[in-house]
LUMLUMSE-671695 format. One record per residue (C-alpha): x, y, z; residue in one letter. Coordinates in steps of 0.5 Angstrom, whole numbers, padded with zeros to 4 digits, always signed. Each point is the difference from the previous one (the first is absolute). Layout:
REM residues N
XYZA ...
This chain:
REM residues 638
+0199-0142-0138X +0002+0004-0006X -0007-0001-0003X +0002+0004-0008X +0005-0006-0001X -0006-0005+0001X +0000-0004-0007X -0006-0005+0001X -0004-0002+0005X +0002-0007+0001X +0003+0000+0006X -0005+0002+0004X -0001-0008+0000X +0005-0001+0005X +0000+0007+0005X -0003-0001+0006X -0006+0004+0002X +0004+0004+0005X +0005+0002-0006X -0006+0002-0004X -0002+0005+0006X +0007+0003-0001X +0000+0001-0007X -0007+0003+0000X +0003+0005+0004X +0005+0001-0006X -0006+0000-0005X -0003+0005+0003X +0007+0005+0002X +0002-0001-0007X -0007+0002-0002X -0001+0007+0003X +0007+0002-0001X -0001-0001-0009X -0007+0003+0001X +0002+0006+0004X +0004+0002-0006X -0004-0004-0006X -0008+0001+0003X -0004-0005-0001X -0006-0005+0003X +0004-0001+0007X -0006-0001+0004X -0003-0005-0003X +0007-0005-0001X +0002+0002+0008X -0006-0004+0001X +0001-0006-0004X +0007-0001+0001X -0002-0008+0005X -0005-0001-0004X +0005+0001-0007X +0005-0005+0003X -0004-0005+0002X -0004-0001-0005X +0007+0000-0004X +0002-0006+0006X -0006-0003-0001X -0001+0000-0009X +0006-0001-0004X -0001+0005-0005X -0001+0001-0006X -0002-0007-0001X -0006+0002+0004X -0003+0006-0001X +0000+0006+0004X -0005+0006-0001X +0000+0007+0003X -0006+0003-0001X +0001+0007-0002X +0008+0000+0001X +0001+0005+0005X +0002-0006+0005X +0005-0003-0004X +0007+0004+0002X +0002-0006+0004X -0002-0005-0006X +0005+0003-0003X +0005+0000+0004X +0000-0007+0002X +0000-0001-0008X +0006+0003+0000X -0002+0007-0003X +0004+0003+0006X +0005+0003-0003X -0005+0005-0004X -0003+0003+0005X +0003+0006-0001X -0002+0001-0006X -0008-0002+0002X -0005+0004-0005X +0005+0004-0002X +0001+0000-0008X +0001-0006-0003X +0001-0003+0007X -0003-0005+0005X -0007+0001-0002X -0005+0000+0007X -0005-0005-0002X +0001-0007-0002X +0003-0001-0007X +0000-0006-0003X +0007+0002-0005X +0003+0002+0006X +0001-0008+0003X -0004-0006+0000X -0002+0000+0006X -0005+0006-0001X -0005-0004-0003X -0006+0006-0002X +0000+0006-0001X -0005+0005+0004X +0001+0007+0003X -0009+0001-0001X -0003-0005+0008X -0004-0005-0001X +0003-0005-0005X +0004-0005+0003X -0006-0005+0001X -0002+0000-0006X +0008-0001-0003X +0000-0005+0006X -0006-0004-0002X +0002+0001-0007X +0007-0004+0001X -0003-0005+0004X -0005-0002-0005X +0006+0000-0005X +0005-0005+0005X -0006-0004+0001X -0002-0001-0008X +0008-0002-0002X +0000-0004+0006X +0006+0004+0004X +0002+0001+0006X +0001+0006+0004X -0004+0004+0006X -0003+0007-0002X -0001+0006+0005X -0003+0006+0000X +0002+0006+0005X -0006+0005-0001X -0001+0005+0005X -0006+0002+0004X -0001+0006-0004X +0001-0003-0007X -0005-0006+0003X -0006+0006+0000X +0001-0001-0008X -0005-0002-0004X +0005-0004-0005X +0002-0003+0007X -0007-0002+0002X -0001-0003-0007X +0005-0004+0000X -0002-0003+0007X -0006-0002-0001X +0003-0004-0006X +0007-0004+0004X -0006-0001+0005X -0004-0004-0005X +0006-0003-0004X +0004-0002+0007X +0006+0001-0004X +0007-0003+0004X +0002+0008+0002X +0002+0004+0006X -0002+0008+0001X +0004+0003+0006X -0004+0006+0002X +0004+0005+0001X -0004+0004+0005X +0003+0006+0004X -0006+0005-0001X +0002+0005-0006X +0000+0000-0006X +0004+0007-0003X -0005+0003+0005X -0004-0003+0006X -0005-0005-0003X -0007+0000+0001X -0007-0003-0002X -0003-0007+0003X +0004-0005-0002X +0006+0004+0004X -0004+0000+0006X -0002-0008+0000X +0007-0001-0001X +0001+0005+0006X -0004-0005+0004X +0003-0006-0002X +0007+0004+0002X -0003+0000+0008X -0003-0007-0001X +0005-0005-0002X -0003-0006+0004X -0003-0003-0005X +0006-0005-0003X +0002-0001+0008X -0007-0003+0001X -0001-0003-0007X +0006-0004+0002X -0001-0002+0006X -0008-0002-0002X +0003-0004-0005X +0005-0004+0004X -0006-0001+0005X -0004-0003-0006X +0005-0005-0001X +0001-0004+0007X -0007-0001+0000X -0001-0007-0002X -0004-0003-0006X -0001+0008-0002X -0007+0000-0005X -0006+0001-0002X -0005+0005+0005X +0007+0001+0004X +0004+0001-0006X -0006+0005-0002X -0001+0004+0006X +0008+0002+0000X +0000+0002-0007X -0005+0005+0003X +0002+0003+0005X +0007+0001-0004X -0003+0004-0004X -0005+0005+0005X +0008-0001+0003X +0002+0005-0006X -0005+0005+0001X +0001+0000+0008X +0007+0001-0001X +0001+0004-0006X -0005+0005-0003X -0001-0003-0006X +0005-0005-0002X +0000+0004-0006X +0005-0004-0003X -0001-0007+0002X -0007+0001-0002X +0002+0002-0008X +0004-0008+0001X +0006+0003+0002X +0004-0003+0006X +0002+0006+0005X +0006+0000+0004X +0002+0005+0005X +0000+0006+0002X +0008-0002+0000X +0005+0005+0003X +0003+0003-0007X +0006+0002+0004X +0002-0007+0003X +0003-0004-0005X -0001-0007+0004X -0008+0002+0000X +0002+0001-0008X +0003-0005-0001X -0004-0006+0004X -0006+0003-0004X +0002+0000-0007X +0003-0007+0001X -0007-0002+0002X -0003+0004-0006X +0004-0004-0004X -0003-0007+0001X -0007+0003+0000X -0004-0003-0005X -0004+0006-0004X +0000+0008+0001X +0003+0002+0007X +0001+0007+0002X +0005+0003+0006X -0003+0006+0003X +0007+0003+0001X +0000+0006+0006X +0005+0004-0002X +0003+0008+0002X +0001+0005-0005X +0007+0004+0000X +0003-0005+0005X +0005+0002+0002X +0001+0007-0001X -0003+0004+0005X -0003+0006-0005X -0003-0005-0004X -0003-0005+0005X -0003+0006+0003X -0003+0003-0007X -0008-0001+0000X -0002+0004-0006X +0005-0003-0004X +0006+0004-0002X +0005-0004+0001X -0003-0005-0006X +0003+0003-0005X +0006+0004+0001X +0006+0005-0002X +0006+0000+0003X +0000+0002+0008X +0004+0001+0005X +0001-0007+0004X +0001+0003+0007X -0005+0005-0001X -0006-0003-0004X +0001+0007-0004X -0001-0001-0007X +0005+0004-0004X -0004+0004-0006X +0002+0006-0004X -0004+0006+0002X -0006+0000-0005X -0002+0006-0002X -0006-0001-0002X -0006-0005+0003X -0001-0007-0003X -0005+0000-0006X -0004-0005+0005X +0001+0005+0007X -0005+0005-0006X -0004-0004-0002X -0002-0002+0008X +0001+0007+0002X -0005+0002-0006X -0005-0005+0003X +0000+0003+0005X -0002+0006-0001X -0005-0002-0005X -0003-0004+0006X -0002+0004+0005X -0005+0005-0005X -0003-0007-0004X -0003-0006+0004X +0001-0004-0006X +0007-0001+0000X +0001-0008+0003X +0008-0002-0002X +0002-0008-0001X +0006-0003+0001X +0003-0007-0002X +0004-0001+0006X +0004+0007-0003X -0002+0005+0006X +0007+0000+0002X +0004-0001-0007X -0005+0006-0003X +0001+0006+0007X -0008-0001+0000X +0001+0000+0009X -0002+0007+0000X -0006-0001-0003X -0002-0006+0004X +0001+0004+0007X -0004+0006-0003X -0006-0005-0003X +0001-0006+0004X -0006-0002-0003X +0001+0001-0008X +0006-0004+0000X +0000-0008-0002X +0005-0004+0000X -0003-0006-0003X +0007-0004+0001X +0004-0003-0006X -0006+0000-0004X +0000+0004-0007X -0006-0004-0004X -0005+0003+0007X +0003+0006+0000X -0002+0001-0007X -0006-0003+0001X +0000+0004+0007X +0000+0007-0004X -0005-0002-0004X -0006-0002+0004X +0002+0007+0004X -0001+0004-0006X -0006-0004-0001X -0004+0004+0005X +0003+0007-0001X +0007+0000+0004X +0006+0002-0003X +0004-0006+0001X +0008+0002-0002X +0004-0007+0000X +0007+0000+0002X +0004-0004-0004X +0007-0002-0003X +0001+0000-0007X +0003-0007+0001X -0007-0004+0004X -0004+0005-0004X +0001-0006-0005X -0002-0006+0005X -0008+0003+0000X +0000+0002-0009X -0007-0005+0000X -0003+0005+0005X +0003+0006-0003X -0003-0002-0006X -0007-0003+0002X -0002+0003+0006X +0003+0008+0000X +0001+0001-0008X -0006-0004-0002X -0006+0004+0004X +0004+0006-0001X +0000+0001+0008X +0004+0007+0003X +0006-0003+0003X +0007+0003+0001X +0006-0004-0001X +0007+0002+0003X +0004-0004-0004X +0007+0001+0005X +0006-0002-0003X -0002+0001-0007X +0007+0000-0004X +0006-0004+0002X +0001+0000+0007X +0008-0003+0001X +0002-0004+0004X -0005-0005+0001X +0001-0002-0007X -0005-0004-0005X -0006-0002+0005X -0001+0008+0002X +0002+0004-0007X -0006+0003+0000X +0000+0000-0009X -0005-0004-0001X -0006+0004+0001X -0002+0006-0005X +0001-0007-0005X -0006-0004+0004X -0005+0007+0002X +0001+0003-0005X -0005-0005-0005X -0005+0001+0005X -0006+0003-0001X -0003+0007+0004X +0006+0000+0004X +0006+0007+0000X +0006-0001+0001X +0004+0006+0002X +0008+0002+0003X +0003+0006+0003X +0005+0003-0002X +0002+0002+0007X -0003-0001+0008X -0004+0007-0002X -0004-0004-0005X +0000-0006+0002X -0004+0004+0006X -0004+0003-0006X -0002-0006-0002X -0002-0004+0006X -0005+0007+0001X -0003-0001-0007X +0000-0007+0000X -0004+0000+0007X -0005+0005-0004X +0000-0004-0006X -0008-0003-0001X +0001-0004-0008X +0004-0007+0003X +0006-0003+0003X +0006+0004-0001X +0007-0002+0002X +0006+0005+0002X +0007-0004-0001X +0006+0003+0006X +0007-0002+0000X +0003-0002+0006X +0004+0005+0003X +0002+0007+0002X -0004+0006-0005X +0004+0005-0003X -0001+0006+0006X -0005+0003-0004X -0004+0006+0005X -0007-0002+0000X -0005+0004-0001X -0004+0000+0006X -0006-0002-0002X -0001-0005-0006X -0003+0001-0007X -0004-0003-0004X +0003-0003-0007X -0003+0000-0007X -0001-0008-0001X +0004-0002-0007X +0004+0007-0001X +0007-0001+0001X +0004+0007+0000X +0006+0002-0003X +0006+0001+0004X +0005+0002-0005X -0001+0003-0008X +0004-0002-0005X +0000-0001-0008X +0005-0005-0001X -0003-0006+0003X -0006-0002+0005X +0001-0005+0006X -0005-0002+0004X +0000-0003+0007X -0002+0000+0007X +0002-0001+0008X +0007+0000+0002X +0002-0001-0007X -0001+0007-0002X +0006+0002+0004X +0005-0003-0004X -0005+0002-0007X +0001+0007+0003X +0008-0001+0001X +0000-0004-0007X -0003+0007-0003X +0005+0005+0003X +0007-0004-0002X -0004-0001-0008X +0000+0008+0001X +0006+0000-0001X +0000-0002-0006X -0005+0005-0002X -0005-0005+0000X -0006+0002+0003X -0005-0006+0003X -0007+0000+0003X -0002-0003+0006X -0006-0002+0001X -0004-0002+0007X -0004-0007-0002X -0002+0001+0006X -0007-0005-0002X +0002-0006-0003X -0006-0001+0000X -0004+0003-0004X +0005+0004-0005X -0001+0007-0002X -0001-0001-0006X -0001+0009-0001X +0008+0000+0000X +0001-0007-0002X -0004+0003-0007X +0004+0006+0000X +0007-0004+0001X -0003-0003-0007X +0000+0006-0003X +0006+0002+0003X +0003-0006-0003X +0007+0000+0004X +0002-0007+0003X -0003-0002+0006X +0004-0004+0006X -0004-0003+0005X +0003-0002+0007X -0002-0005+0005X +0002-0004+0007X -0004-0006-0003X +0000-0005-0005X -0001+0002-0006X -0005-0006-0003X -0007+0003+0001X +0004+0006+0004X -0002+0008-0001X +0004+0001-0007X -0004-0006-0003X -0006+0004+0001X +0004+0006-0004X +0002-0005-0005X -0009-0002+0000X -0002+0007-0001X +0004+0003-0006X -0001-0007-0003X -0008+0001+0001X +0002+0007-0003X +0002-0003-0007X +0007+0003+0003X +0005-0004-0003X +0006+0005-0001X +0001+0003+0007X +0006-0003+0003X -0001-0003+0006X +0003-0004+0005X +0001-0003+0007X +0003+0000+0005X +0000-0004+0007X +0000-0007+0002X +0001-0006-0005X -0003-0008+0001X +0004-0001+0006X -0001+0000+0008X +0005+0004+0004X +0004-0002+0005X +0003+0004+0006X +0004+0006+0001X -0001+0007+0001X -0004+0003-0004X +0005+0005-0003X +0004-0007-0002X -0006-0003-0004X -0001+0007-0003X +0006+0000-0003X +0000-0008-0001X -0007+0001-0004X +0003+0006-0004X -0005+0005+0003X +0005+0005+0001X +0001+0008-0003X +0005-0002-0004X -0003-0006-0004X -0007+0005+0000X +0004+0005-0003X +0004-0005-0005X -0007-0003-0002X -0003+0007-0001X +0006+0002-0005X -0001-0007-0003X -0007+0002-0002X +0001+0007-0002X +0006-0002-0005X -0006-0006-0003X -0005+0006+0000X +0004+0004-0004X +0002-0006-0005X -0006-0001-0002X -0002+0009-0001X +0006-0001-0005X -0002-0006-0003X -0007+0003-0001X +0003+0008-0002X +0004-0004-0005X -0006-0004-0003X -0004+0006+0000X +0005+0004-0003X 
């Protein structure tokens, strides 16, 4: 079946179960050929290719509700609901988005790209329908990495105690980005190897109503051995426990399973949850072989080799440094303990986990323990560096603010992915940062300009004793620097000069300095000399050379890859307003009041007009404003 001429769902209603079949292998063939020249989640949609189709031959969306948790496993959903023929244009620039996106069809009901939401969303619509007294089922399909998410537990506990009308698929194929862990990956473990629950439970209850004249002490006794039934069966029951009707483990790979078990849910009275067992990348052999996760998230491959196709990088990943200086640092310092919120892989932290199997904590998807995590470590004099990106940062502010900043506590962020991050789009951009640290106090915020001070940084902050202090890093490759071989420490809050000029002044730090410096050779042709300076501190200023661009007074341009509300020219624009500077000529430019969608980061660059061209062009701008105003002045002093 040609998958991409797919207008609607519907007609899953009449195609015999063994058409399906067909047509899964359809999906999945059409699906590896777009991916190995887009990239893109393959793993995980692979997996789910049964379980999407029959959810779709079971409920009839959109009337009713169909949350993808995350959204990396929603490429089939997209397909069936007509999105097929966009595929070639997947998180591409103005493209078919990876996640669910509400704008782009009805039947994408919520938003997500961050884990652990859906059953809250899910709760939160079944309560609606229920108060406007409509009609219409609500699933949720969470996997069982997202499920170790504290929101996913919250939400749990409450749709037990509400006994809400809703379905949770759990979509259990033992992966998350990478390998999961933790106690509830293991319970679920255990009940993968026991499924013997449900077949006896049934056969107890068929038993108890051929009994004549059922009650009283007869009645009780039955109940009883239901519930020690549980515990021998099925360790735990954790699920039946909370109120929530258990069904399975089901085969996610058998739609005839799928689709019994999901029309039995639908006439369940309360929550019920299928615990789906499904592969992750089946049907591609690389993929289903993949144990560390590499075949999560993707670039363009191969398809008869698995080889992914990359351009030759000349230079680390800003990742690779960070775990590589690490390492380094670890061997000579027993206090260098490193956790990572389910990122290990994402962040290229494998090396230092061989090395020091015991100083590595993947506490799973869980930002707001991590956090926490850190801090008790440094508590107790370890020198915790929490691994984490820019985008999941967000998700544990409360415990940054509380329990690292608050107690002054000597704990190392490695913000990855700071800046824009491309092709994931909105949920990942990571431009929200400098805005929500930077208010907060006895916290440093510092970024290099390339890999040799990213690692320079990494080194002083492992030695800075005065609080907690982040180090932002983008995503992606350095710039091919040398390294000096052995790391040096930074002066905390001096920024350095990278170019002299006397015309104008820009301020600006991390990958943005690359284009700065470009933006200063063309203005030289122009005879236009322009000062480049190294805001290497976001946090805290140099106010030495800040007060010597007052007495300067040349405009001054600041530029960042972030927002521009509480971003790091605002805090520019704070200092010369305390100053009682109200005549410098300040300006800045960045991100305006907006989230950014998917692209490369080349195209959002252009898009948000963070070029050479519109620096230089805002460098004229402000030094023709700048001389206005010298000769007003020179005529009225005259």
């Amino acid at each position: 079946m040609d998958v991409s001429s797919i207008k609607n769902p519907k007609f899953l209603k009449k195609m015999p179960i063994d058409k399906m079949d067909d047509l899964a292998s359809d999906i999945r063939s059409f699906l590896i050929n777009k991916l190995s020249k887009t990239g893109g989640h393959l793993a995980p949609n692979l997996g789910v290719v049964e379980l999407t189709l029959a959810l779709h031959k079971v409920f009839n969306s959109p009337k009713d509700k169909l949350i993808w948790d995350v959204g990396h496993q929603s490429y089939v959903h997209k397909i069936l609901t007509g999105r097929g023929d966009q595929f070639d244009t997947l998180r591409q620039y103005k493209g078919l988005c990876g996640f669910p996106k509400r704008s782009e069809s009805e039947h994408d009901v919520w938003e997500t790209g961050h884990s652990s939401t859906s059953l809250s969303a899910a709760l939160g619509m079944s309560v609606a329908r229920d108060l406007k007294h409509e009609n219409f089922d609500v699933v949720a399909i969470i996997g069982d990495g997202a499920l170790t998410g504290g929101m996913a537990l919250e939400a749990l506990n409450d749709i037990g105690h509400q006994k809400r009308n809703m379905i949770i698929v759990l979509n259990d194929n033992e992966m998350s980005i990478a390998p999961n862990v933790g106690a509830l990956h293991n319970m679920l473990n255990r009940i993968r190897s026991g499924n013997k629950y449900n077949r006896a439970k049934e056969d107890l209850e068929y038993l108890m109503k051929k009994i004549p004249a059922f009650g009283g002490k007869l009645a009780s006794v039955a109940e009883r051995v239901k519930d020690r039934l549980k515990y021998l069966l099925v360790s735990g029951v954790f699920f039946e426990e909370l109120g929530i009707t258990y069904l399975g483990p089901v085969d996610g790979h058998n739609l005839h399973d799928l689709i019994h078990n999901l029309n039995y849910a639908k006439k369940r009275k309360g929550p019920v949850l299928i615990h789906v067992l499904t592969q992750k990348g089946k049907g591609y052999k690389p993929a289903e072989m993949d144990e560390v996760g590499t075949w999560h998230g993707t670039g363009p491959y191969k398809i008869e080799s698995g080889a992914f196709i990359k351009p030759v990088a000349v230079a680390p990943a800003y990742s690779q440094v960070v775990n590589d200086t690490l390492q380094d640092l670890a061997r000579n310092d027993d206090r260098i303990v490193v956790i990572s919120p389910a990122m290990v892989v994402g962040s290229k932290l494998e090396g230092f986990g061989r090395e020091f199997p015991d100083r590595l904590f993947d506490v799973g998807i869980a930002e707001q323990h991590a956090a926490t995590f850190a801090a008790g470590l440094a508590t107790q004099k370890m020198k915790p560096v929490l691994s984490i990106y820019s985008t999941f940062m967000q998700r544990a502010y409360d415990q940054l603010v509380h329990d690292i900043c608050r107690q002054n506590l000597n704990v190392v962020i490695a913000v990855d992915r700071a800046g824009l991050v491309g092709a994931d789009g909105e949920t990942h951009q990571g431009i929200f940062d400098i805005g929500f640290l930077r208010s907060l106090p006895n916290l440093t915020i510092m970024m290099g300009k390339d890999e040799n001070e990213l690692r320079n940084m990494i080194h002083t902050a492992i030695q800075y004793d005065e609080g907690p202090i982040a180090v932002r890093y983008p995503r992606g490759n350095g710039i091919g620097v040398e390294r000096a071989k052995q790391p040096e420490l930074i002066p905390i809050g001096k920024w350095e000069v990278l170019r002299e000029g006397h015309d104008a002044a820009l301020l600006s730090f991390g990958p943005m300095l690359q284009i700065a410096l470009e933006a200063a050779k063309q203005l030289e042709n122009d005879n236009i000399k322009l000062q480049v300076i190294n805001a290497r501190f976001i946090k805290p200023l140099d106010h030495q050379m800040l007060s010597e661009l007052v007495d300067r007074g040349i405009p001054i341009l600041t530029v960042e890859e972030g927002l521009l509300a509480g971003g790091f020219g605002s805090s520019i624009m704070e200092f010369f307003h305390d100053h009682d500077d109200h005549e410098h000529i300040i300006e800045r430019m960045g991100i305006d009041d907006c989230f950014v969608e998917h692209g490369s980061v080349n195209e959002l660059l252009n898009e948000l007009g963070l070029t050479s061209k519109q620096i230089c062009a805002r460098v004229r701008k402000m030094i023709k404003e700048r001389n206005e105003k010298d000769g007003i002045r020179k005529v009225f002093t005259s």
